[in-house]
Each structure stands twice: as structure tokens, then as C-alpha cells.
LUMSEDO-978026 format. One record per residue (C-alpha): residue in one letter; residue number from 0; z, x, y. Coordinates in steps of 0.25 Angstrom, whole numbers, always signed. Example, Ala and Ser with C-alpha at 12.3 -4.5 7.8 and 13.67 -1.06 7.14 Angstrom:
+---+-----+-------+-------+-------+
: r :   k :    zz :    xx :    yy :
+---+-----+-------+-------+-------+
: A :   0 :   +31 :   +49 :   -18 :
: S :   1 :   +29 :   +55 :    -4 :
+---+-----+-------+-------+-------+
***
This chain:
+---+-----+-------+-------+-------+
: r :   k :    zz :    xx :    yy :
+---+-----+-------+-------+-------+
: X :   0 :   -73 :  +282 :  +173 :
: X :   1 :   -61 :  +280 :  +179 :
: X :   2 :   -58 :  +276 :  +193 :
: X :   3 :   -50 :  +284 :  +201 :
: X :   4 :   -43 :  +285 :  +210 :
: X :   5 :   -32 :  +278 :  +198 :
: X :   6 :   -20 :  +272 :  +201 :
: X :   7 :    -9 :  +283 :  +204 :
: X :   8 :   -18 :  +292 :  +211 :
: X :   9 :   -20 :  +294 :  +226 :
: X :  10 :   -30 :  +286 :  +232 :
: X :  11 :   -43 :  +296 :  +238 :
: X :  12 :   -42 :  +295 :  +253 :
: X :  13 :   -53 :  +290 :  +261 :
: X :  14 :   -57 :  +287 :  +276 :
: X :  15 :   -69 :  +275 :  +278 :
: X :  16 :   -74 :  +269 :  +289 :
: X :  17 :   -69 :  +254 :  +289 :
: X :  18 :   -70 :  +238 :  +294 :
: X :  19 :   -55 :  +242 :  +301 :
: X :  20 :   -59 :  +256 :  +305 :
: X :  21 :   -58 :  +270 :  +297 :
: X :  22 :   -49 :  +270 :  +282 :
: X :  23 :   -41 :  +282 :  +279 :
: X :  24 :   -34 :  +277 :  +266 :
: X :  25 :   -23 :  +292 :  +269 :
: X :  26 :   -24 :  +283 :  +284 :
: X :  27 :   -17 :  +271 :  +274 :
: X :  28 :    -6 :  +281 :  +268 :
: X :  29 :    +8 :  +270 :  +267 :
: X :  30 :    -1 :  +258 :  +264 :
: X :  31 :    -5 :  +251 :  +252 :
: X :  32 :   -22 :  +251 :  +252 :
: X :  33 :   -33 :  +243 :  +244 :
: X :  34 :   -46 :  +249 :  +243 :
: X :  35 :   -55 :  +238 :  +239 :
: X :  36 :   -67 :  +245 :  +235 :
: X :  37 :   -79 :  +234 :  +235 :
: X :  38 :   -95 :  +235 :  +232 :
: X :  39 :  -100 :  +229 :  +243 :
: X :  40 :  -100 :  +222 :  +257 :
: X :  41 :  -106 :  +209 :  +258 :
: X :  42 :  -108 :  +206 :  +242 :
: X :  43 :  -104 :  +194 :  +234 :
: X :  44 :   -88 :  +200 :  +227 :
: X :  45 :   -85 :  +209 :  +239 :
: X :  46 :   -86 :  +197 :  +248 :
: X :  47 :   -79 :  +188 :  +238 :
: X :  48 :   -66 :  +200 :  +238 :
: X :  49 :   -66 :  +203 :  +253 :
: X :  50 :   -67 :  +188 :  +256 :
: X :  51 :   -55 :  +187 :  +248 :
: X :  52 :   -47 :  +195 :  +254 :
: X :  53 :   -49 :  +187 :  +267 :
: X :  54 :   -47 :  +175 :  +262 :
: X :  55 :   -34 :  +176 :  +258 :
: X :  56 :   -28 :  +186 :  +271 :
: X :  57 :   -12 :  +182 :  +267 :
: X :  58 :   -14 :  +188 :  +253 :
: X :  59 :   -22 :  +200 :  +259 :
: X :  60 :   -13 :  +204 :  +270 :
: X :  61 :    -1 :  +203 :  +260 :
: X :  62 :    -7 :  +212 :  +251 :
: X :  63 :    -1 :  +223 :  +262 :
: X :  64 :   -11 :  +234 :  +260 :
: X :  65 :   -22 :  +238 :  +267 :
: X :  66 :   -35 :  +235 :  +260 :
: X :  67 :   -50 :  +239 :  +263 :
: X :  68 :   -63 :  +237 :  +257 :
: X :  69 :   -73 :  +249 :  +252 :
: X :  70 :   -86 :  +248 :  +251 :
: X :  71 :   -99 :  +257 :  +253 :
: X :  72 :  -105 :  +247 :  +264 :
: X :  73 :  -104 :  +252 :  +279 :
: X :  74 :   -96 :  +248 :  +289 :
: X :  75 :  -105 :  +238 :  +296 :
: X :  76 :  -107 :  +233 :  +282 :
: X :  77 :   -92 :  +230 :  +280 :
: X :  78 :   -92 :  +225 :  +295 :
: X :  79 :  -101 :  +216 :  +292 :
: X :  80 :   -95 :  +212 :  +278 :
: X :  81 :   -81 :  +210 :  +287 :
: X :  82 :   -88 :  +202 :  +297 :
: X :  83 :   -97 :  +192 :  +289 :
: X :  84 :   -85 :  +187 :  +281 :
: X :  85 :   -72 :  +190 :  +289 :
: X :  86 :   -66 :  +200 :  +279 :
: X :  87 :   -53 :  +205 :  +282 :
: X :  88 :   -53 :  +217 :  +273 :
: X :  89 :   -58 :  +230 :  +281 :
: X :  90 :   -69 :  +236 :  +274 :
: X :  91 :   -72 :  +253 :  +273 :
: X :  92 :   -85 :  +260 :  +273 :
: X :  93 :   -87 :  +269 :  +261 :
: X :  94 :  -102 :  +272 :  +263 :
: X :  95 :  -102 :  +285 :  +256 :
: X :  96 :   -94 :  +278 :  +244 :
: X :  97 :   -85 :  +291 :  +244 :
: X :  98 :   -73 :  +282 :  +244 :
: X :  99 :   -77 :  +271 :  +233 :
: X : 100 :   -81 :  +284 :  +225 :
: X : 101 :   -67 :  +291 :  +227 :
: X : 102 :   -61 :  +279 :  +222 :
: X : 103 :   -70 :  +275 :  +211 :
: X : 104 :   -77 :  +264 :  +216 :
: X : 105 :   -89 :  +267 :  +218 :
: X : 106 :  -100 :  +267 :  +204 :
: X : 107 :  -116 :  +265 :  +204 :
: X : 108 :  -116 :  +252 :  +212 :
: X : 109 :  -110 :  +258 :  +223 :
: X : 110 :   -93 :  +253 :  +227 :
: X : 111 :   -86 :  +245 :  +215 :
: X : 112 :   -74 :  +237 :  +217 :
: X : 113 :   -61 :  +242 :  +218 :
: X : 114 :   -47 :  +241 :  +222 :
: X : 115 :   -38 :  +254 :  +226 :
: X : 116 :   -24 :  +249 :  +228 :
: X : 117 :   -18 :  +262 :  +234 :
: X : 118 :    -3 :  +262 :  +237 :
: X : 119 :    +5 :  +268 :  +249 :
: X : 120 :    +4 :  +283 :  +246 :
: X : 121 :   -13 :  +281 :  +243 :
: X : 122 :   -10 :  +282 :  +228 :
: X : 123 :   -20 :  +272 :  +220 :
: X : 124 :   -10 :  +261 :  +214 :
: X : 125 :   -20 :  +251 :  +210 :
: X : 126 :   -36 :  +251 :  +206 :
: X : 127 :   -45 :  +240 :  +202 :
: X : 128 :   -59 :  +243 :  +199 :
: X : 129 :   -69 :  +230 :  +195 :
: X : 130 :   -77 :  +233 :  +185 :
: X : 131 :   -90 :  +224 :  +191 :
: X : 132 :   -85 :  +223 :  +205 :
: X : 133 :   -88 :  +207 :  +205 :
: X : 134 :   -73 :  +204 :  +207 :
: X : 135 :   -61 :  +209 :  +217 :
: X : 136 :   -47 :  +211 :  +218 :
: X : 137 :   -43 :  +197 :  +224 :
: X : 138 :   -32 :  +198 :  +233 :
: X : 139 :   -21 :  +195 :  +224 :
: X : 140 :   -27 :  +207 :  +215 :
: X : 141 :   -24 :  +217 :  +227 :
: X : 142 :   -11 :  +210 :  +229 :
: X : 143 :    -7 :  +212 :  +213 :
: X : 144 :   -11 :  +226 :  +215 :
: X : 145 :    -4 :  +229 :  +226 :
: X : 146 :   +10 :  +224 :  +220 :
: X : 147 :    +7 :  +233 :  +209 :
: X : 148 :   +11 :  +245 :  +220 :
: X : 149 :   +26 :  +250 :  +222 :
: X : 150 :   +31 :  +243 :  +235 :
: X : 151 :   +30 :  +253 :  +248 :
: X : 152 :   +42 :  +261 :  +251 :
: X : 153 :   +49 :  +255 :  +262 :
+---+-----+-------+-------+-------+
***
């Protein structure tokens, strides 16, 4: 089946409660956004990514975007998560799994890993769907996907 939304087509908006407060993605509308959708809080690859992003913060702040974790877990789940092992990388609520599902990341196990690079006007630029969810697009990954994007009209 293929995933959707593709590349070239506009990104579904959404609105979740989050780590940092409510997400809007139309709220996001002149920014580059990275969806990082992941299976779960506080299990063994999703620690292993998140802490990655925190432990390099150069490479992460440089990717210019703003970036945001998605999973099914509720808020004082991701708080915890957060907390326990100082993640920098605010995390959204999609208890209902509305979201995962209008994006295609959501199968029988519940959310699957996936990253949605969407560009400045909320098109879908860039979509990496792992087969097994046992590894992450590291930070240098993201960075590659985001050079793949047309630079911003200045």
C-alpha cells in the first residue's frame, strides 16, 4: 500500500497537545517541519533516536526546522519520557492515532517510524518510512533531507 501523504502533496493539518504546548502544523505555515513519527516512549530504539538528537544539539539546532516527535503515549507519558532522560525534542499526544493514520504511520502494532520533511508552504518534500522501526533517521539523515529542499525565498 502506498504511504501518503507522497512527496509533492500537501501535508494534512493537525492540532495535538504537546511537551511545549498545543501543535497546529497550518500554526507552522513559513517554516520547514519534521514529523518524527515513533512507536513508543520509553522503549529500547526510540530512546536510542531521541537521545540522539540531544546528544549532538550543534547539529540539531542547525538543522533550522522545527522538529517534533509523534506518538500514541499521553502527555504525562511523554513528560515523563522528557524528564527521565533530558530530551530536548518536544513530543505531541496522538492518543486517538488520528494523526499517525492521516499520515500513514500507523499499521497493526500500533505508530511506525516515520519521517515527514514538510517545506515552507506545508507540501510533503521528503518521506522515510522504516520497514521494522528498529533504526532512526540519525541526525545527519534529517540534515541530508533537508538540503534536498529548495532554499526559502528571501
Amino acid at each position: 500500500m502506498a504511504r501518503t501523504p507522497k512527496a509533492g502533496e500537501q501535508a494534512p493539518d493537525f492540532e495535538l497537545q504537546g511537551t511545549s504546548g498545543p501543535f497546529k502544523l497550518s500554526e507552522h505555515r513559513g517554516e520547514r517541519v519534521v514529523l518524527l513519527f515513533y512507536p513508543g516512549d520509553n522503549t529500547p530504539v526510540c530512546l536510542k533516536q531521541m537521545c540522539s538528537y540531544r546528544d549532538r544539539p550543534e547539529a540539531f539546532a542547525a538543522l533550522d526546522a522545527t522538529i517534533v516527535g509523534i506518538s500514541a503515549q499521553d502527555l504525562d507519558s511523554h513528560q515523563g519520557f522528557i524528564d527521565k532522560n533530558s530530551l530536548t525534542v518536544p513530543l505531541l499526544a496522538d492518543v486517538d492515532k488520528q494523526v499517525a493514520k492521516a499520515y500513514s504511520a500507523f499499521g497493526r502494532m500500533g505508530t511506525k517510524r516515520a519521517v515527514i520533511v514538510i517545506d515552507e508552504d506545508g507540501i510533503v518534500r521528503h518521506r522515510h518510512d522504516h520497514l521494522l522501526g528498529l533504526d532512526y533517521q540519525s541526525v545527519d539523515d534529517l540534515k541530508a533531507a533537508l538540503d534536498t529542499l529548495p532554499s526559502p525565498a528571501a
